[in-house]
Each structure stands twice: as structure tokens, then as C-alpha cells.
C-alpha positions as CSV (number, residue, x, y, z in Angstrom):
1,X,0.0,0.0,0.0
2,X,1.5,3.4,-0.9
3,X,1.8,5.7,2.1
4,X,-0.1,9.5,1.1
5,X,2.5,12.3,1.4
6,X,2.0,15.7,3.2
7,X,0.8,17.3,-0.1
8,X,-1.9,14.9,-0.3
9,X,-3.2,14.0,3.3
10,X,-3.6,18.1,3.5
11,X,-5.9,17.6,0.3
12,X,-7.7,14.5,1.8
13,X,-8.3,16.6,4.9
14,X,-9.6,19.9,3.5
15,X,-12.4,18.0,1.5
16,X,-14.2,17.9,4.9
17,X,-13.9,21.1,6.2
18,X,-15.1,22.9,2.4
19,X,-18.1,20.7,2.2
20,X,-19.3,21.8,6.0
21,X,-18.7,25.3,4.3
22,X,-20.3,24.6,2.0
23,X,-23.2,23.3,3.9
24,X,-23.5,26.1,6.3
25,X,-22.7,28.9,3.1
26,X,-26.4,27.2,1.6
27,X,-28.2,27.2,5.2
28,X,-27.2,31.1,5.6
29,X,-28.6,32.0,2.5
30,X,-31.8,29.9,2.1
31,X,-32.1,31.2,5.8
32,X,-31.7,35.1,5.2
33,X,-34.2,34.1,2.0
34,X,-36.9,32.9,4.3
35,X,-36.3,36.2,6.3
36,X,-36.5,38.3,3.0
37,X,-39.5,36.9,2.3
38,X,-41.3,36.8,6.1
39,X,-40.0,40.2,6.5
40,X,-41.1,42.0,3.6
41,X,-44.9,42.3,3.4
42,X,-44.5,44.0,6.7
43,X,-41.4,46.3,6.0
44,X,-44.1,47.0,2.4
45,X,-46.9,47.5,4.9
46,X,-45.3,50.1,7.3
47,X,-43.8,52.0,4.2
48,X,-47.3,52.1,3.0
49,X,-48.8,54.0,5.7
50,X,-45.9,56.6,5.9
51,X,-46.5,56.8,2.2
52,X,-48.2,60.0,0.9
53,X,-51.5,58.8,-1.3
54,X,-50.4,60.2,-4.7
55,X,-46.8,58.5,-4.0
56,X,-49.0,55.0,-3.1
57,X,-51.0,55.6,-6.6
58,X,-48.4,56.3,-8.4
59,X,-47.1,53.8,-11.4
60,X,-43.6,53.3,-10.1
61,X,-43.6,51.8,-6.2
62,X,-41.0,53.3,-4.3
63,X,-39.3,50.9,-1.9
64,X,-38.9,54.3,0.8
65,X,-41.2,57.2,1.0
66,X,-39.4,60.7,-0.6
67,X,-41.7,63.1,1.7
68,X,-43.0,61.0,4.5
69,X,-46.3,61.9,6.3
70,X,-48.5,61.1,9.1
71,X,-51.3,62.1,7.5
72,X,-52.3,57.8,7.0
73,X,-52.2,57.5,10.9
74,X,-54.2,60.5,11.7
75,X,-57.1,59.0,9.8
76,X,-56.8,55.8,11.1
77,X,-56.7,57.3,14.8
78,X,-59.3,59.4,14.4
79,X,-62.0,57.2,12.1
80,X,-65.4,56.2,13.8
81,X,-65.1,53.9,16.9
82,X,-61.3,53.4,16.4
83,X,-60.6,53.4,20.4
84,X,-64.1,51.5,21.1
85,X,-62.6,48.5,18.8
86,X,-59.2,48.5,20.4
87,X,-61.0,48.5,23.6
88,X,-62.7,45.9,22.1
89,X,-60.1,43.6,21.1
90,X,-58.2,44.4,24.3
91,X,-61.3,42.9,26.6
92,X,-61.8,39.9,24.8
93,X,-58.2,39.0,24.0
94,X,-57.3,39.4,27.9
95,X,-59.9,37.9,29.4
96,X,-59.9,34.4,27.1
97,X,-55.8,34.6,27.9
98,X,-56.2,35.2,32.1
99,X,-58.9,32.3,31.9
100,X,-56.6,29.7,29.5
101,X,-54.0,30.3,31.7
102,X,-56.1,29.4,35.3
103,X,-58.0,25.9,33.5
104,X,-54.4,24.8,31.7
105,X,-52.3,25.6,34.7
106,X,-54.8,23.5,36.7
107,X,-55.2,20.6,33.8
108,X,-51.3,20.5,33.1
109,X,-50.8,19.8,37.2
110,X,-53.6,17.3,37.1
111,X,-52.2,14.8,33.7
112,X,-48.0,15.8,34.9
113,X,-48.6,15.0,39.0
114,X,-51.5,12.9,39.0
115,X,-52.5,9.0,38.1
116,X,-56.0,8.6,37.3
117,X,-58.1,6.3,35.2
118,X,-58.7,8.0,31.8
119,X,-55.7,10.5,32.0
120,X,-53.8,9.1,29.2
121,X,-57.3,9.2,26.9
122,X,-57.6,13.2,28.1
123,X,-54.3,13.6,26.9
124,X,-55.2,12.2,24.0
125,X,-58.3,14.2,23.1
126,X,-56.3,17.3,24.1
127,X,-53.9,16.6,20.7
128,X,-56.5,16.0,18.4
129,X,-58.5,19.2,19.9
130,X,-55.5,21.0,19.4
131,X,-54.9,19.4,15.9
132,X,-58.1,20.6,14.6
133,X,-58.7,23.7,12.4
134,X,-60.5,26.5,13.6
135,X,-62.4,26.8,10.3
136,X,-64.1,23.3,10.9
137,X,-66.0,24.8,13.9
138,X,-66.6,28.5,12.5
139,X,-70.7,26.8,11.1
140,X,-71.4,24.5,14.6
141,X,-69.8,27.4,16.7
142,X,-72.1,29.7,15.1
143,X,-75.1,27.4,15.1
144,X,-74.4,27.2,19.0
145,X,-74.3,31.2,19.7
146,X,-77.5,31.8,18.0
147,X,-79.8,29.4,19.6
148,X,-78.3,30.1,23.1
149,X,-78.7,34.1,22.3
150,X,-74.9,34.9,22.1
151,X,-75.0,36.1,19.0
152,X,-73.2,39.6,19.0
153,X,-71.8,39.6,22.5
154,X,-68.4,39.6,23.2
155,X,-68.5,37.5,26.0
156,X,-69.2,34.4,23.0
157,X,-65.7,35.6,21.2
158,X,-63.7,35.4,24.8
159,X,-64.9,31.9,25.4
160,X,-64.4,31.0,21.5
161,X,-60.9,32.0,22.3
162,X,-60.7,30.6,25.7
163,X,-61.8,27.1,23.6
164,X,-59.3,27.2,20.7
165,X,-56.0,28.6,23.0
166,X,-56.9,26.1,25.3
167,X,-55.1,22.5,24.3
168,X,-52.1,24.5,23.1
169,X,-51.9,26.1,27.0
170,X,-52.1,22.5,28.2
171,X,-50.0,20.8,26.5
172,X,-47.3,23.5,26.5
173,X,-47.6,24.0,30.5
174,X,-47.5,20.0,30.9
175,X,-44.2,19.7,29.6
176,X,-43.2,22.4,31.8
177,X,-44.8,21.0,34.6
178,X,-43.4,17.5,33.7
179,X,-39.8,19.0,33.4
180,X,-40.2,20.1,37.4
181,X,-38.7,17.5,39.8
182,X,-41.4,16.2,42.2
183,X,-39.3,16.5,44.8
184,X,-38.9,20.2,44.9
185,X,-43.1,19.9,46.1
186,X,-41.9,17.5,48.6
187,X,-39.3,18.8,49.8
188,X,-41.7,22.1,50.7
189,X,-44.7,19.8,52.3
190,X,-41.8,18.2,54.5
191,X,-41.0,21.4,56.0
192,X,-44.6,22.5,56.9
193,X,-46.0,24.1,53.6
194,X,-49.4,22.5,51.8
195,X,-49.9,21.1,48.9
196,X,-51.5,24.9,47.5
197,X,-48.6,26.5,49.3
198,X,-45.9,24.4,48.1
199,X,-47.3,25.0,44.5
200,X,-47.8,28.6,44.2
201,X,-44.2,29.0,46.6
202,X,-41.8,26.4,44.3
203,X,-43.6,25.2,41.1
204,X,-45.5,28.8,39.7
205,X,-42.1,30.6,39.7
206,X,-40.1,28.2,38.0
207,X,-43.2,27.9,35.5
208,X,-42.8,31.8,34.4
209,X,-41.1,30.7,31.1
210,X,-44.0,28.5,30.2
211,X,-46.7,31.0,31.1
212,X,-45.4,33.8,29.2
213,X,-44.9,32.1,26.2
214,X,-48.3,30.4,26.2
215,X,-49.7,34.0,27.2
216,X,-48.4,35.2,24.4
217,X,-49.4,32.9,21.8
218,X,-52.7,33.2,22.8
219,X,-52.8,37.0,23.1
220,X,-51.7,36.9,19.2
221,X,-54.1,34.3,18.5
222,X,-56.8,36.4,20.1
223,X,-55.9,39.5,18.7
224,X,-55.7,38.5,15.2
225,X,-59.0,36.5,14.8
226,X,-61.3,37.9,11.7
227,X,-63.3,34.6,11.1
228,X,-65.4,34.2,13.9
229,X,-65.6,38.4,14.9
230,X,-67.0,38.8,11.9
231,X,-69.3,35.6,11.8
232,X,-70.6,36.1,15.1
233,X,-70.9,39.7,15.6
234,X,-73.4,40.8,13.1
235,X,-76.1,43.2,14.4
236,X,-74.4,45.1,16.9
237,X,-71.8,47.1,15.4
238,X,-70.0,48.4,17.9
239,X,-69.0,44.8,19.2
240,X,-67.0,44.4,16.3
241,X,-63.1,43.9,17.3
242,X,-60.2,45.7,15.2
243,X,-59.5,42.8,12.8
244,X,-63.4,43.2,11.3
245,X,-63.0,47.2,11.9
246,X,-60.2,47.1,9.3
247,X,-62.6,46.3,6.5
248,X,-64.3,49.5,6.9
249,X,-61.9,51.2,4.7
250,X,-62.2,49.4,2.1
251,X,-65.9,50.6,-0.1
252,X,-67.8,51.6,-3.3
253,X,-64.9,54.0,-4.1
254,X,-61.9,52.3,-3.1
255,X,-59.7,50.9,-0.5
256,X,-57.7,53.8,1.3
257,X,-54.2,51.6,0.9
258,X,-52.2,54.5,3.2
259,X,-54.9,54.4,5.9
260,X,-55.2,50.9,6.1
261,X,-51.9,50.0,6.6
262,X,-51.4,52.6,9.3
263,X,-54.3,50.9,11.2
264,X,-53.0,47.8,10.4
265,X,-48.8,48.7,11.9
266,X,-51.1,50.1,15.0
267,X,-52.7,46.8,15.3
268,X,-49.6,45.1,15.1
269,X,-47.8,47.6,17.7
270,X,-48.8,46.2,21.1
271,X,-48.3,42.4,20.0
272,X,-44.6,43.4,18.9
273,X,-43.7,45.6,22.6
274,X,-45.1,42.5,24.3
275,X,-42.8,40.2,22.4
276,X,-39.8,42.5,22.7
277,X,-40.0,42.8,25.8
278,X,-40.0,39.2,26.8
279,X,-38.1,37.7,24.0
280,X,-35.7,36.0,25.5
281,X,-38.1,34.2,28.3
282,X,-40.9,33.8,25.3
283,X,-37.8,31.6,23.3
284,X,-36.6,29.8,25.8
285,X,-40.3,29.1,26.8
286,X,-41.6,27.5,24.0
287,X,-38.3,25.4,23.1
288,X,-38.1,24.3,26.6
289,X,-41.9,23.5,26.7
290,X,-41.7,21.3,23.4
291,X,-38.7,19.4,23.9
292,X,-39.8,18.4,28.2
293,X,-42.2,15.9,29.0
């Protein structure tokens, strides 16, 4: 057998290395594509509303506004019922997110802690609640609210909410829960503390991660509904929530493109603070919830 010289064994060894170069030079770019293209309707969309409405109608697009204006905003701020929809969307999104939390906090701790007959059959139905499509309810949940009177009544859209954000809250929390060593609880009730106490005093705070991330995902969920605001508030107007209140620019004569988009970055503005702020809990959160358990 012939013995490879220097020359050669460096060749043989940088084949390696350039094809893992090569690998990771393809990941970066089909990764910044997938950014490009994630990124872009929304960086179109804010440039749209600082966008003067001759620039917006004009037959060339400009990729940055020469003279912006807040002129889009000001309309959006001050059309008909604009603060009465936010509060709107505000009421309902927070209360179907406060009451997710309390039943999936409370379901999680009974499937992770507890051994009962049917618990791996609940767990079960959870998944495929959680698997199916809101669409395939929008007909039967509207069929419900009318013939028990909850047609146009926000209360209906909180616990439509409540419903949909709710397998995703237990399942999430569960692996959180399940992640937890038992013995931390023990540990407290053997120096004195209850079962609540020990809970709320060792278990909740290591559980922050886990509530803010499922907090969040159903505050977006919530917030960006249209479906089943506009199926089930029909009559009564000023129920409507700020995803159906962004139709109303759109009529006989037009859409107002500026003014729309400018409700529609205003819309998106307290979903993005919320996530900046807790970003890095929100992360960890949901990777640590998917991968425990």
C-alpha cells in the first residue's frame, strides 16, 4: 500500500472542512431568503402607511417614502369607533388569555402530578383538539351562539378563544410541569407548607417561562382573529373587534391603501412591545416546553 505524502493528506483533509462550508454557506442563504421573504410584506406595509397617497398611486412603487407623512395615521386614529374596537379587542383578547392560563395551569398539574383512570385518553383528546382547524367549527360554533342568544356579544368571542388557545396552554404547561422534579413539592410539604402552598411558593415561579410564552401565543391568537368576529358579531356594530374594523376602509370607491396600513402597523404595535419585551423568556419558553415531557 503506498503511504499519502504531506501534499496529499492536507488535500484529503480539507475536503471535509469545504463541504461543511459549503453546507453552512447554503443554510445562511436559504435562511436570510426565508427572512427576505417573512420580512417584507411587513417592511411594504409600514412603508405604506408613511407613504403619501399620490406616491402610493403612483405607477412606479418606491421601496422608501421621498416626503413622509403622518397624514395615513391620523385617519386611522381618528375614524369612527377606532378606540371603542381597540378597547374591544383588548377585553376579549385578555380575558380568554387570564382564563386559558387558570384551566391549563390547573389541567397541566392534574395529567404531569396525577395518576387517574382516563388520563392518558384526556391527553389524548387534548392533541386532536388541538390538531383541529379552527375553520371546521366557524358553522357548529355559530349554530351554538344563536340558539343560546350569544350572537353579537363579546363575551361568546372570549370563550371562543378561551376554547381554541386552550389545548395549546395544556400541553405547552404540561411539559413544563413535567420537566419540574417532584421533589422540589416534597421537599416544601416536609417542612410544613401544603400542597397549595408548596405549589404557588416552588412550582409557579419556576413555570414563568412557560406561562409567558403560552400568554403570548394566545394573546396573538386572540388578537388576530377575523373569522369568527365577523361571523358572530353581526347586528351590533360596535362589538366588532379591530380585525373586522379594518374592512371598513375598504368601499364603493376604493380601499384607502395608506390608511389601512397605518391601522394595520397600530394593530400590530402592542403584539410586537409585548414580544420584545420578553423575548428572551418567550424563546426559551416555547423550546423548553416542546422538547420536556
Amino acid at each position: 500500500m503506498t503511504a499519502l505524502g504531506p501534499p496529499a493528506r492536507a488535500r484529503a483533509g480539507s475536503r471535509p472542512v469545504l463541504r461543511r462550508a459549503s453546507r453552512r454557506a447554503a443554510l445562511n442563504l436559504a435562511a436570510v431568503a426565508v427572512l427576505v421573504v417573512s420580512v417584507f410584506p411587513v417592511y411594504w406595509m409600514v412603508v405604506t402607511a408613511f407613504t403619501p397617497t399620490a406616491d402610493i398611486q403612483a405607477d412606479t412603487p418606491s421601496f422608501w417614502p421621498a416626503h413622509p407623512t403622518l397624514e395615513h395615521f391620523a385617519t386611522a386614529v381618528d375614524a369612527d369607533g377606532f378606540w371603542m374596537f381597540w378597547r374591544n379587542s383588548l377585553l376579549v383578547t385578555v380575558s380568554a388569555v387570564l382564563l386559558s392560563l387558570v384551566v391549563a395551569l390547573l389541567a397541566a398539574f392534574a395529567v404531569a402530578r396525577m395518576r387517574w383512570r382516563g388520563r392518558r385518553a384526556f391527553i389524548l383528546m387534548v392533541f386532536i383538539a388541538q390538531m383541529a382547524p379552527w375553520e371546521a367549527l366557524l358553522i357548529s360554533m355559530f349554530i351554538i351562539a344563536r340558539d343560546t342568544g350569544m350572537l353579537d356579544r363579546l363575551s361568546m368571542l372570549s370563550l371562543l378563544y378561551f376554547m381554541c388557545t386552550l389545548p395549546f396552554t395544556i400541553v405547552t404547561l404540561r411539559g413544563f410541569l413535567a420537566a419540574i422534579p417532584p421533589e422540589l413539592e416534597e421537599a416544601a410539604m416536609m417542612d410544613g407548607a401544603g400542597r397549595t402552598v408548596a405549589f404557588r411558593r416552588v412550582v409557579l415561579p419556576l413555570l414563568a417561562p412557560g406561562l409567558m410564552s403560552t400568554s403570548l401565543f394566545g394573546f396573538i391568537t386572540a388578537w388576530n382573529e377575523f373569522a369568527f368576529a365577523n361571523a358572530l358579531i353581526i347586528k351590533n356594530q360596535d362589538d366588532r373587534t379591530l380585525p373586522v374594523w379594518l374592512s371598513s376602509f375598504s368601499n364603493i370607491f376604493g380601499t384607502d391603501w395608506g390608511a389601512t396600513m397605518a391601522a394595520a402597523a397600530l394593530f400590530m404595535l402592542p403584539v410586537l412591545l409585548i414580544f420584545l419585551v420578553l423575548q428572551r423568556r418567550v424563546t426559551s419558553g416555547m423550546i423548553a416546553g416542546a422538547v420536556k415531557g
